[in-house]
N, C-alpha and C positions, 0 to 999 in steps of 0.2 A: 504494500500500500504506500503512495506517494506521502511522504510526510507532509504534513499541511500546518505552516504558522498560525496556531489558533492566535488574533490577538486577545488578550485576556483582559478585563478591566482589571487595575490596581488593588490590591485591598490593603486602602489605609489601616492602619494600627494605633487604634487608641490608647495614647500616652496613661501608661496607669501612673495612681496617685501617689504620693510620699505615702510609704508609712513607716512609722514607726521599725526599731530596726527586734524588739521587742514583741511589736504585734503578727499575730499567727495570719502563715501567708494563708488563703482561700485554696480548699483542696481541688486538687487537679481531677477533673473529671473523664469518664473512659467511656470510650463508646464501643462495642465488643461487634464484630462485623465479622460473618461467617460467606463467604464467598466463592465463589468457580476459581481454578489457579487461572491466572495471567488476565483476569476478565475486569482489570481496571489501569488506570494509568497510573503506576508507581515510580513515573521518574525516570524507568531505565532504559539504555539503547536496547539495538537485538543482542546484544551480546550480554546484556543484560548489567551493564555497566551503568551507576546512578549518571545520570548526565541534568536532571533538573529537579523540580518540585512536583512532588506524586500529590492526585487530588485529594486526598489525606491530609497531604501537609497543607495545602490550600482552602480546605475544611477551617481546619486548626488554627489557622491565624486570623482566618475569615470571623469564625465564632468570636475568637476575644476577642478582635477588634470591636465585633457589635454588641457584646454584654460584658465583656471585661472581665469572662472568667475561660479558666486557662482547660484546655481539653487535650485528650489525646486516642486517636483511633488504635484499635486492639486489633488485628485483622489474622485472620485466621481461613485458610483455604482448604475445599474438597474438589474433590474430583469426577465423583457423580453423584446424581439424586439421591439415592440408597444412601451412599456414605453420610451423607449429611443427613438425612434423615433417621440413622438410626444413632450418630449422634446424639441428637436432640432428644431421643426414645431415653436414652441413659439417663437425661439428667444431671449428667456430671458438668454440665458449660451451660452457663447462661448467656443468651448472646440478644443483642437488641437489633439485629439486624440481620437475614440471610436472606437467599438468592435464590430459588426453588426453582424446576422450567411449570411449566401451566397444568399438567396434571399432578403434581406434586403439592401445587398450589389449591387444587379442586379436593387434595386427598385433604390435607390440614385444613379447608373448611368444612368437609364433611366429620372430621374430627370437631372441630371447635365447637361446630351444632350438638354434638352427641354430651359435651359438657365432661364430665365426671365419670361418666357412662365405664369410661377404660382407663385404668391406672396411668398406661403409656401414650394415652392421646395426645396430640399438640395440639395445643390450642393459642391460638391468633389475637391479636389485639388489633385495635379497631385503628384505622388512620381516621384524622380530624383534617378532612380534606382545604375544609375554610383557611386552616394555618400553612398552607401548602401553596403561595401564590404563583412559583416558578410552574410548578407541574401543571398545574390547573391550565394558566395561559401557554403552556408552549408543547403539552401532551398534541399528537397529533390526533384529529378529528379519528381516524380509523382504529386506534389502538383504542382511544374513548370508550367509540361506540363495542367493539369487541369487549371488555372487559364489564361493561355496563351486563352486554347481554349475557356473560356467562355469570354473572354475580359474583365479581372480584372487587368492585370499588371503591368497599369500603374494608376491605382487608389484605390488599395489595398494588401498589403502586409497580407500572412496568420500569421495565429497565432496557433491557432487547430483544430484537425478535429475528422472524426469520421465516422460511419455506424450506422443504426437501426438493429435490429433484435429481437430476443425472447430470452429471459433469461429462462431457466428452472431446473428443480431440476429430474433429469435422474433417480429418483427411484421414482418418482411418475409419469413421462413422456416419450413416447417412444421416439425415436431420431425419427425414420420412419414420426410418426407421427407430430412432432414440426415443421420436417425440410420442413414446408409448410407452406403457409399462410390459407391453408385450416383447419388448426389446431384451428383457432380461432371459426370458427362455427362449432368444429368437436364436437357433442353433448355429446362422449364418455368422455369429456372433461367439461361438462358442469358447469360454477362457478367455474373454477379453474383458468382462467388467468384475467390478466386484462391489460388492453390498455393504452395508455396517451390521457390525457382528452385536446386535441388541435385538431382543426379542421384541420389543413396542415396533420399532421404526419396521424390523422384517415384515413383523405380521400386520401392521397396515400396507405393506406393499403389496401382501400376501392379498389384503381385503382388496384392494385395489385392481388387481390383476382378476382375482375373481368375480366381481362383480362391476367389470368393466364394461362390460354391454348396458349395464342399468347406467352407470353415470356416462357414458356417451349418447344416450339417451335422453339425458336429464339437460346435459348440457344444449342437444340440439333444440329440445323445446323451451331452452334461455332464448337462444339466436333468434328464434321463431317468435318471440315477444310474449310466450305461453307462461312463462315465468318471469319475475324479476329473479336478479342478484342476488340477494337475501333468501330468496326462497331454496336458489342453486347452492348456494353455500350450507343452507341448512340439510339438504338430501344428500351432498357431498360428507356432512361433518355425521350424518348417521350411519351410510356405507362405509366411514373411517374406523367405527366403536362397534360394529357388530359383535360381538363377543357369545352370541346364544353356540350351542353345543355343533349345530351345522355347520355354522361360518367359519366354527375353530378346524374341525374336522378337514372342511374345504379347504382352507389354508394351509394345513400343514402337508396334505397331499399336494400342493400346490409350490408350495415352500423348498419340498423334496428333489421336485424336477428342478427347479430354480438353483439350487445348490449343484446338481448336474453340471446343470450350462455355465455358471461363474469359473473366473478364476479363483475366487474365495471370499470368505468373510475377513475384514477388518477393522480396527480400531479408532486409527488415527493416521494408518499412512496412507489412504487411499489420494491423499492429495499429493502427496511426493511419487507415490507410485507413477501416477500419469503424469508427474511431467518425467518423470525418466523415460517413460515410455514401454514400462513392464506392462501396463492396460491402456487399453484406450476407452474405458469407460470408469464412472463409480458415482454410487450412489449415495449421495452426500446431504449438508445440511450448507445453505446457501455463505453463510461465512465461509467455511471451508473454501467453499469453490473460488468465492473471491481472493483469496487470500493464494490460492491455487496459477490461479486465473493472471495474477502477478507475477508470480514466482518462474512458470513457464514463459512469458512473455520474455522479462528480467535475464533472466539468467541462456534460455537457449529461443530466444525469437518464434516461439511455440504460440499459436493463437487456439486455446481452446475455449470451450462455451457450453454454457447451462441453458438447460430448459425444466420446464415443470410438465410433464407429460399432459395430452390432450384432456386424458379421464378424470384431470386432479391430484392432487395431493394434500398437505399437511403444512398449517403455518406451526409454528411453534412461539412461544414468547419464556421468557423469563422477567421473572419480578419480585420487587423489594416486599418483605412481608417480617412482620416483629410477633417471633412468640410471647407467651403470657410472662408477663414479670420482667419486658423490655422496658427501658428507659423510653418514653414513649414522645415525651417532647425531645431530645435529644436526637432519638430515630429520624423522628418527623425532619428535622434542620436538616439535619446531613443528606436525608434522599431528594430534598427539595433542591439545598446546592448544587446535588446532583443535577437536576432539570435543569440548570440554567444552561441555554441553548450553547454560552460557550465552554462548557464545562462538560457537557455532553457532546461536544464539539473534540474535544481534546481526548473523551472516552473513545468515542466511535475511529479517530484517526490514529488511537495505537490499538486497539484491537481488533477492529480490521471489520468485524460485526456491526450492526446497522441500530441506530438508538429510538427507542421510541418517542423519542424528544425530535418535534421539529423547530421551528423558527428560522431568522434571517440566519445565525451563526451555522447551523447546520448545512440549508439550504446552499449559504454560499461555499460550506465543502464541496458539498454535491457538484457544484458546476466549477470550480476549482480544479475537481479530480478526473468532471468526464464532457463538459459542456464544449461545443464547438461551435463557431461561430457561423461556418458556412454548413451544419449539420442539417441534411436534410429530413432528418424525422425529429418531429415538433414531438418529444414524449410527454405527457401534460402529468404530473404528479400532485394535481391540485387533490385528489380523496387523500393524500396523508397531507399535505401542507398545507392543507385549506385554513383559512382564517388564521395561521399565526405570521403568514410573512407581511411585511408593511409594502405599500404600495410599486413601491422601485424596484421590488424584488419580480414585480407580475408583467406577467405579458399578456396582453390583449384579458387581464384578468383572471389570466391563469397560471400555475407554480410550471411553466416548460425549462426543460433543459433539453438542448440541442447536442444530438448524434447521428454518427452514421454506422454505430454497430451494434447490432441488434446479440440478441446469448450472450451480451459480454459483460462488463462486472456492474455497469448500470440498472441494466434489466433484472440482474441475480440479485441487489442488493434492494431492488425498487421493482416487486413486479407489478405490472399493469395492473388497473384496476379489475380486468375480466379477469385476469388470474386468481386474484386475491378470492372471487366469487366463487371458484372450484376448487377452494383448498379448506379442508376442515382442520380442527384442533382434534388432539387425540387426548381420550379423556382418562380417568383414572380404572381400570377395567373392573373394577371391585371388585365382588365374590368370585368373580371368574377368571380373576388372574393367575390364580395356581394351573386353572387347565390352561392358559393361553402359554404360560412357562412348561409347562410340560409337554405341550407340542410342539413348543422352539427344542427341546431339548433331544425330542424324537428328531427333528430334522437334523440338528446339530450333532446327532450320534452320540449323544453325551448323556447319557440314563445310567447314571451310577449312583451309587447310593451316598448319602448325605455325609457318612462318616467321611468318605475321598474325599468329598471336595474339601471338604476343616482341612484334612491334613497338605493337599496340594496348595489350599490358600495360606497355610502357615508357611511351606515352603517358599512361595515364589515371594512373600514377602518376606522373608529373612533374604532371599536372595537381593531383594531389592533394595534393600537397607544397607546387604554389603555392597552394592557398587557406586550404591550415592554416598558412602560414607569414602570408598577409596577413590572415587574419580570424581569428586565434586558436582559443581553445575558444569548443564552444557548449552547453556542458552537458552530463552524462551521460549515455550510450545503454542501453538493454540487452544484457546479453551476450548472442552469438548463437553456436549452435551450428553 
């Protein structure tokens, strides 16, 4: 990602007062932040060398300077949803702040309603949106209404978001062909992509593949004016969540053959992979791609490109939420900070991920990074920029930025408004998540009993402790969801 000089306003520091050399200083107060590894700006280059002021420290002097007492962020990183989540299950760390993606956030409200109900529930504390002016004004109209309608917004403020689709290299792949989920078991194709090795993300591709004739379906009676938007995104977001006993079944029969035809399931290197050029395909979550999308270009003049397949897929979001017995005004300051469009500005241009915070600060990354002046497709991005840019920002009254390349990191980090309509949220599977893991597991060939896995999970983390304890850091990763 092109580095981008955010300008930043100043934050004067207010001169504190004489006192007494006798009188007790005012204790330092903490703010405990439970977060994704590398999913904020810390100040440091890619070699992860301090080179500035991480928004923490810009937090911190922000605060005292407007109440004149002294704070310090506690920050504390996981690595997936699970880990952090059963964190929290312990009890052992209280924390005022963490990072959850959007069914993670749907599980800990449907905990918070049950109250008392289970010893290890989590339970939520409420945001006082009225003290929150940064988010309010520069929240992008589209994340709004999305969280409005899943009933998030009064117990989780966004932070990122995103879409899945297929990352690929257009000289080794047709577009005809990609721009489908049927691409993954297309044989012509055979050992050339690969998937992510999680059971949610498979098995919604699994859903997707399977009842792909319904949502191509669904979609032509949108074009046809048979449906609005709204309606296509809701028939999209229930073929995402099927989870009754057929759908699983179908899936994992379906999942089988699919495992066939890849080169494999992976983690986190599917984006290095293709640019080396081990695959020409992977199925990814739209940061990655962009950040992919770079890396190829940069280093070997590789033009690869995203699409989100014709039948739909999955937005995903992440967002700020405060368990019970968080500092609650304290919380609230810091994610608001957060909002401010050039603070979110300065997030989104070292991580590489897309902020649900719009405004003029953002907006002028966006066309900083992709905008062209003789560009002949007007892309209009007014459904997420609507009402927060000021007048100079607009053209003919609309948020455009000008391009002439379509799959390429513009579009993967900003899809179209029609896309956004065939892409559902995947939700928490509830009671049915142990059969949906147990047909990932059928696929994955890995049906072993509980005692294995304790003891291969002790191993590979002792393994892991000895190589980060003898060969240090090795630079920045992407955060992964």
């Amino acid at each position: 990602m092109k580095k981008f000089l955010t300008a930043l306003t100043v934050f004067s520091l207010i001169a504190s007062s004489f006192c007494p050399a006798f009188a007790d200083e005012p204790e330092e107060l903490v703010l405990r932040v439970y977060n994704w590894q590398d999913y904020i700006n810390d100040g440091t280059d890619e070699d992860g060398r301090k080179v500035d002021q991480s928004v923490m420290e810009l937090w911190e002097q922000d605060y005292e300077a407007r109440t004149g007492q002294k704070v310090r962020v506690q920050y504390d990183m996981f690595e997936t949803n699970e880990t952090m989540l059963n964190t929290l299950r312990t009890g052992k760390t209280q924390y005022d702040l963490v990072c959850p993606s959007d069914y993670i956030i749907q599980k800990m409200l449907i905990e918070t309603q049950k109250g008392d109900a289970g010893e290890k529930n989590i339970s939520l504390e409420k945001y006082d949106i009225s003290k929150m002016p940064n988010y309010t004004a520069n929240v992008s109209p589209y994340i709004s209404d999305m969280f409005a309608r899943y009933g998030w917004t009064d117990y989780a403020v966004g932070y990122m978001w995103g879409s899945v689709g297929i990352m690929y290299d257009p000289e080794a792949v047709k577009l005809e062909d990609v721009n489908t989920w049927d691409f993954l078991w297309n044989t012509d194709y055979k050992k050339m992509a690969t998937c992510k090795d999680t059971s949610r993300d498979a098995y919604v591709i699994g859903l997707l593949e399977v009842y792909g004739d319904e949502l191509k379906t669904n979609r032509q009676a949108y074009k046809n004016g048979e449906i609005d938007g709204t309606e296509l995104q809701r028939r999209t977001h229930e073929i995402a969540n099927r989870t009754d006993d057929e759908s699983i079944a179908k899936v994992e029969a379906a999942l089988k053959e699919m495992k066939d035809n890849l080169y494999g399931f992976e983690v986190d290197s599917g984006k290095t992979d293709i640019v080396s050029g081990k695959i020409a395909a992977n199925v990814c979550w739209s940061g990655d791609a962009v950040y992919a999308l770079d890396l190829a270009e940069e280093e070997d003049g590789k033009y690869l490109e995203f699409v989100v397949p014709d039948e739909g897929s999955t937005v995903w979001f992440d967002g700020w939420v405060m368990p019970k017995g968080a500092n609650v005004e304290l919380a609230q300051d810091f994610v608001d900070f957060m909002c401010r469009p050039e603070i979110a500005a300065m997030n989104q241009d070292f991580i590489g991920y897309t902020s649900v915070i719009a405004g003029n600060e953002i907006f002028d990354l966006v066309r900083d990074w992709y905008d062209e002046e003789d560009g002949e497709i007007a892309y209009d991005l007014s459904y997420f920029f609507g009402g927060t840019l000021s007048e100079d920002r607009l053209t003919d009254g609309k948020a455009i930025v000008r391009t002439n390349e379509e799959r390429r990191q513009l579009m993967t980090q900003y899809p179209d408004l029609e896309t956004t309509y065939r892409c559902g949220i995947m939700e928490d599977f509830g009671d049915q998540n142990d059969k949906v893991l147990a047909a990932w597991s059928k696929v994955k060939g890995t049906s072993l009993p509980v005692w294995i896995y304790i003891i291969l999970a002790v191993v590979i983390i002792g393994a892991i402790a000895a190589v980060a304890l003898f060969a240090g850091g090795k630079g920045k990763k992407k955060k992964r969801r």
